[in-house]
Rosetta silent file (secondary structure, phi, psi, omega in degrees, C-alpha in Angstrom):
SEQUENCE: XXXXXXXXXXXXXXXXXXXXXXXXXXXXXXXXXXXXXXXXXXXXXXXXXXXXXXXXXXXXXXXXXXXXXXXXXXXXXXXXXXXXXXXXXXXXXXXXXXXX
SCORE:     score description
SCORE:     0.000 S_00000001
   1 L     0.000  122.752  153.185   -7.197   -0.884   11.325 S_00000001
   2 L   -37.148  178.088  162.465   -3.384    0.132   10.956 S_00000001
   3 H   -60.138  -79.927 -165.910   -0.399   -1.117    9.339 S_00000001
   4 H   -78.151   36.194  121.699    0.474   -2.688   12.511 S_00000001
   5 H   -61.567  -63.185  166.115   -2.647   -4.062   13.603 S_00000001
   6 H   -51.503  -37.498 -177.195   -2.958   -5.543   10.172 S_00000001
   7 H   -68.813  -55.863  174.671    0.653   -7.029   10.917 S_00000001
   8 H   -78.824  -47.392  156.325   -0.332   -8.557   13.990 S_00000001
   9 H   -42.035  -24.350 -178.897   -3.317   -9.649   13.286 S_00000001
  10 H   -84.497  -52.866  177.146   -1.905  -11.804   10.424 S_00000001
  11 H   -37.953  -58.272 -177.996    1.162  -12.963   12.549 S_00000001
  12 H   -56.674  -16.614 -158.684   -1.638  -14.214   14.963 S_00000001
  13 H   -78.925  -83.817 -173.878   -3.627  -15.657   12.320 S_00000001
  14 H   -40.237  -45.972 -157.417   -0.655  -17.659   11.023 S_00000001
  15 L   -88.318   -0.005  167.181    0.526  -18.567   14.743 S_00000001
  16 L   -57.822  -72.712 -136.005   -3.249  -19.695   15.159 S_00000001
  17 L  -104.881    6.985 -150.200   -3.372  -21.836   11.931 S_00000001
  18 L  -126.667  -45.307 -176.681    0.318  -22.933   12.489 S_00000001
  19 L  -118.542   12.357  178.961   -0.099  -24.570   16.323 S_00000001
  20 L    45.925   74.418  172.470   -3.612  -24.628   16.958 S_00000001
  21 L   163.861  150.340 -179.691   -3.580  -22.450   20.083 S_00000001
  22 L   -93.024  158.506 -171.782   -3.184  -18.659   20.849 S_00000001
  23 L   -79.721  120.347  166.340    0.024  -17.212   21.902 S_00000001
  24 L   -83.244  -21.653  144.426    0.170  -15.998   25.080 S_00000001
  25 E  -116.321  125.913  179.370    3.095  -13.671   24.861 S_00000001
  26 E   -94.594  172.551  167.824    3.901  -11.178   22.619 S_00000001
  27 E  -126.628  115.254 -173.433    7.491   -9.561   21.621 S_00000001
  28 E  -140.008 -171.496 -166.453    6.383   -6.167   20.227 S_00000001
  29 E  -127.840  118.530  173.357    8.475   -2.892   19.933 S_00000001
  30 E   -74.298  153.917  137.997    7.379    0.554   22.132 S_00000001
  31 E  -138.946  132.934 -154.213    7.454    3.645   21.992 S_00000001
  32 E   -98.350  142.769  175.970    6.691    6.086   24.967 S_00000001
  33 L   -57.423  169.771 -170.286    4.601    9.232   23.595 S_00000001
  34 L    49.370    0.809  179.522    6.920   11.835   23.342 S_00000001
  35 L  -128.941 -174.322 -162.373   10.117   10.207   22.616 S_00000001
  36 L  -105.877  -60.087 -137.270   12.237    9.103   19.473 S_00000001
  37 L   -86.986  164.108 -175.409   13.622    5.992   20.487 S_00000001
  38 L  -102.255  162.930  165.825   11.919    2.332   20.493 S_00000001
  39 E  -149.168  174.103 -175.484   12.706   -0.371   23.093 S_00000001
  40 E  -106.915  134.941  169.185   11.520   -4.296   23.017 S_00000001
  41 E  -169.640  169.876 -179.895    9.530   -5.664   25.286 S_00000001
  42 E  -102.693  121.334  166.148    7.281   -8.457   26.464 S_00000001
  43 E   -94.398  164.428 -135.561    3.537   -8.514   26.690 S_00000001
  44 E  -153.647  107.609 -174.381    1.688  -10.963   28.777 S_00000001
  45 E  -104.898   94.904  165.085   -1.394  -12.114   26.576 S_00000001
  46 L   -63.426   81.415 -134.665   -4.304  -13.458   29.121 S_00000001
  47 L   -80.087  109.878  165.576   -5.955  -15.573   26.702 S_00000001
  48 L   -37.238   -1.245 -173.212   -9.880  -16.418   27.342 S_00000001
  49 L  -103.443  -50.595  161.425   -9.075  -20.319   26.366 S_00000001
  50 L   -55.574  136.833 -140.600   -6.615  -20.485   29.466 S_00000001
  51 L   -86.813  -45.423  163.395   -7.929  -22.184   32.028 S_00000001
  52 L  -100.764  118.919 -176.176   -5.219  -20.530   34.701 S_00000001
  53 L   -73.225  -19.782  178.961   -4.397  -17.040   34.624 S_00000001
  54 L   -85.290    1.825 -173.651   -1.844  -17.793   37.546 S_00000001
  55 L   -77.444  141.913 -150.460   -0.048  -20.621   36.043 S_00000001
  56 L   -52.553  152.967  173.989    3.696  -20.098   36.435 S_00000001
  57 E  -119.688  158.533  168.508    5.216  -18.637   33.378 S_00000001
  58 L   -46.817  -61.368 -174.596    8.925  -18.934   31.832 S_00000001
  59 L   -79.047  166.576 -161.158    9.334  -15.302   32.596 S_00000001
  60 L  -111.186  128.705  176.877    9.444  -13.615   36.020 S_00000001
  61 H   -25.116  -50.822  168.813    6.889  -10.304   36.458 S_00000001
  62 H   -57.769   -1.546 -172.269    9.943   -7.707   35.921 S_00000001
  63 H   -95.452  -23.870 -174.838   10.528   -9.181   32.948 S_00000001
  64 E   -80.159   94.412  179.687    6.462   -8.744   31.907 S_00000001
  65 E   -74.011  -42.080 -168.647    6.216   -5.115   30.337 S_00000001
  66 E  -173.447  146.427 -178.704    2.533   -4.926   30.526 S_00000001
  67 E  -104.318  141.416  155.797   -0.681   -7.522   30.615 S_00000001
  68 E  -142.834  155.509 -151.980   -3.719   -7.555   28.327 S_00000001
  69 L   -98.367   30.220  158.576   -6.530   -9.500   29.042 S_00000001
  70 L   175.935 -176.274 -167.994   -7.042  -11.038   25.121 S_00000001
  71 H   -74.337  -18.704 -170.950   -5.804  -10.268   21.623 S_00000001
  72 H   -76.324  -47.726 -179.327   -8.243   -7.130   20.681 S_00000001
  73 H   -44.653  -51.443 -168.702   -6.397   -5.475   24.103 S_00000001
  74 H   -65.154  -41.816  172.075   -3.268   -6.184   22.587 S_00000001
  75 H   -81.336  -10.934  165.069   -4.335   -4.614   19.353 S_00000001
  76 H   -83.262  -10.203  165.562   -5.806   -1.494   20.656 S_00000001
  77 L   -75.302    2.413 -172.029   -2.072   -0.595   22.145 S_00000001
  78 L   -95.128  -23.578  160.557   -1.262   -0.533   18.875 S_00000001
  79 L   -80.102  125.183  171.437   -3.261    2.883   18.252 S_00000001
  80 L   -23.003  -37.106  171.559   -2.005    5.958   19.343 S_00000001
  81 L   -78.192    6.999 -158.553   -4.975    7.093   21.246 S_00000001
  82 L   -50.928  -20.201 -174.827   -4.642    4.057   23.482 S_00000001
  83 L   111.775  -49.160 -168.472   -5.011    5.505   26.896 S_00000001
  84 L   -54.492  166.526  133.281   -1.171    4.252   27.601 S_00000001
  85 L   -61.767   -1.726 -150.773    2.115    6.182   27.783 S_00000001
  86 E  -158.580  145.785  160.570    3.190    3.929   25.192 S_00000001
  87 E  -134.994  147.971  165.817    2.075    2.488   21.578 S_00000001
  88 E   -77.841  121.643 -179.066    3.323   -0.615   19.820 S_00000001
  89 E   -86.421  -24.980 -154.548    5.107    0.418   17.002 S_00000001
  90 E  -177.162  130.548  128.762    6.192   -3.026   15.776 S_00000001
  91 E   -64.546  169.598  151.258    6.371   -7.061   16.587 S_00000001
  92 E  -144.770  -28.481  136.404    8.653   -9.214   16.425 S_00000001
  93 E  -147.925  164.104  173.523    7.073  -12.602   17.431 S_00000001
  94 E   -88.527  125.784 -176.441    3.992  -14.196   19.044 S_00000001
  95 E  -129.629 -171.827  154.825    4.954  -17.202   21.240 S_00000001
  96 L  -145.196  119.806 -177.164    3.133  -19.571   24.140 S_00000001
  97 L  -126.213   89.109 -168.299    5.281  -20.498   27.228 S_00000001
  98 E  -148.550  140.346 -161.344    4.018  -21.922   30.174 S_00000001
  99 L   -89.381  139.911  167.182    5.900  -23.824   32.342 S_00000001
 100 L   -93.834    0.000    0.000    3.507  -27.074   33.251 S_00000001
């Protein structure tokens, strides 16, 4: 496990232990292979404990950088070899937002 695997895993840990529920969207920090620069974005965390994967969310799909379908998905973008165009470099928070 990375640095930032180890980071997020703890954040989730905490945001676990903190609301009793998993976060369904992350705010993590990119980087496209080949390039310098970082950008922010939102991931879309399908959680196996949600019962609807279609239930509307506060953000609108352009807004939705990329879907994973549980937290181990999320943490395998965080290794280089990921498959992607892109690795997470960095969080910045875990949340859960669903509109009811």
């Amino acid at each position: 496990m990375n640095e930032i695997q180890q980071k997020l895993l703890n954040g989730y840990n905490e945001y676990v232990a903190r609301f009793n529920e998993e976060p369904n969207y992350a705010s993590v920090i990119v980087r496209f292979k080949g390039e310098d620069e970082d950008e922010f974005q939102i991931i879309r965390i399908l959680n196996d404990s949600e019962q609807d994967a279609d239930t509307e969310s506060f953000f609108d799909d352009d807004e939705i950088f990329f879907y994973v379908q549980n937290f181990d998905e999320l943490l395998g973008l965080c290794d280089p070899d990921n498959g992607e165009d892109f690795v997470v470099v960095g969080y910045t928070s875990l949340y859960f937002d669903t509109i009811v």
